[in-house]
N, C-alpha and C positions, 0 to 999 in steps of 0.2 A: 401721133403721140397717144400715147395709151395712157387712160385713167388706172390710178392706184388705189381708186375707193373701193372698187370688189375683192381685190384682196384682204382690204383691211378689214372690211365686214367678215369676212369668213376667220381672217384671226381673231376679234373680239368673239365671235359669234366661240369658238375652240376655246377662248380663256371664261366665259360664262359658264360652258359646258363642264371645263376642268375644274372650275370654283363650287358650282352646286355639286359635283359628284365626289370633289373631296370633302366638301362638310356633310352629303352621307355619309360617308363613309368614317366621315370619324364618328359621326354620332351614333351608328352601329354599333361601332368599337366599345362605344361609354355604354351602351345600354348592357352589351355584352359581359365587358368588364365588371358592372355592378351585377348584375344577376351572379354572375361566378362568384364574387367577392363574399355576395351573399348566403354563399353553400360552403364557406371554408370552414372546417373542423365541424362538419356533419358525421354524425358514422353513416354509415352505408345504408343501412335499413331507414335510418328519416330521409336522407337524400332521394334513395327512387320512393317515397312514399311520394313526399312534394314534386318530384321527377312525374311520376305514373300516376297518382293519388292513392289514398289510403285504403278504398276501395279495391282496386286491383292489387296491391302488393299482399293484403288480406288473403283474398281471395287465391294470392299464387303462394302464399305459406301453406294455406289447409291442401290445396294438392301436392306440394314437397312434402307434406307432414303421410298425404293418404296415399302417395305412388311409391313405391321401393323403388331406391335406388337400381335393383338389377332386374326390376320385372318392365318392360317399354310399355307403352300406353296409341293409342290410335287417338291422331289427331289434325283436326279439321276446323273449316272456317264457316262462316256465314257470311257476310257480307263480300269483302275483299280478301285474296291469296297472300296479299302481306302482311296480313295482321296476324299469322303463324310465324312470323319471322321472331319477334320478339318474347311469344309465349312460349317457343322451343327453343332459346337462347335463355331463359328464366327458369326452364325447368333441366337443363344439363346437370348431372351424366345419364340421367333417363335417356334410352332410344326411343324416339320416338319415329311413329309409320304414318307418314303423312297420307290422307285420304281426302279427294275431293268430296264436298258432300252429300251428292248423290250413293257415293259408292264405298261410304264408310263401313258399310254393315259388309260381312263377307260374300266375296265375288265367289262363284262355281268354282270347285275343285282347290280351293283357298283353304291352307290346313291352319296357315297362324294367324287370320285375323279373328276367328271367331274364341281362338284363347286367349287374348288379349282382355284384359280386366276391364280397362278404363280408358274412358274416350273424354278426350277434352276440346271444348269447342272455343275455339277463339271467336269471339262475339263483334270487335269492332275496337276502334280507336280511343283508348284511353277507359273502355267498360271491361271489368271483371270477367273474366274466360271461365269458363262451364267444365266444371267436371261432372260427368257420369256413369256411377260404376254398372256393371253390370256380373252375374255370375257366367265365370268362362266357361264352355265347352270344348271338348275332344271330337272337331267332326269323324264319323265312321270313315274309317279305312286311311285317317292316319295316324302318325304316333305323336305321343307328347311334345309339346313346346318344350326347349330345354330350361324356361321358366317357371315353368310348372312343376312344385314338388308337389312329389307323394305326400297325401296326408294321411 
């Protein structure tokens, strides 16, 4: 005759499991829900301030305000490769020419990164991204960026 206690332990043991990970799961929910609840009828600009902080949404106006829209920009990271994820998603419809950072400065035989004005550095998670201009040049023996007007 067989004992039915080890079953029965592995069914309690299934509804303790099922009881603690629906009351995460809802208390996720509620935490979720007020945090949302607490951003309704934001405009957009205090949303990702309190989103990103005030610090970087600052700091990614002065470079919307200093890159033209039709001139692209070189840009790179410091720390980790995905924190350009969101500072080239911030600064759309600029092109941007993503550069690891050893090899931001122009490579041999490279005619467009050295006309490229401005290089912006994504710094890290949640700090103000770096812009730095610099004055472009026409390396010898090619022709102009179609960015580049005549002055």
């Amino acid at each position: 005759m067989r004992s039915r206690w080890p079953p029965r332990v592995v069914f309690g043991m299934l509804v303790v499991y099922l009881a603690i990970a629906f009351s995460l799961g809802l208390y996720n929910t509620a935490i979720r829900l007020r945090a949302a609840v607490g951003t309704l009828g934001l405009p957009t600009p205090a949303l990702r301030a309190r989103i990103f902080g005030r610090e970087y949404t600052e700091a990614l106006e002065q470079i919307r305000r200093a890159i033209p829209e039709d001139q692209p920009y070189l840009l790179t990271y410091q720390d980790d490769v995905k924190t350009i994820l969101p500072v080239r998603f911030d600064l759309l419809p600029r092109c941007a020419i993503v550069r690891r950072p050893p090899e931001w400065r122009a490579v041999e035989r490279d005619c467009w990164t050295p006309q490229v004005r401005w290089l912006v550095v994504a710094v890290g998670d949640g700090r103000a991204p770096l812009l730095v201009g610099h004055p472009p040049k026409v390396p010898a023996g090619c022709p102009p960026a179609p960015w580049m007007r005549p002055q």
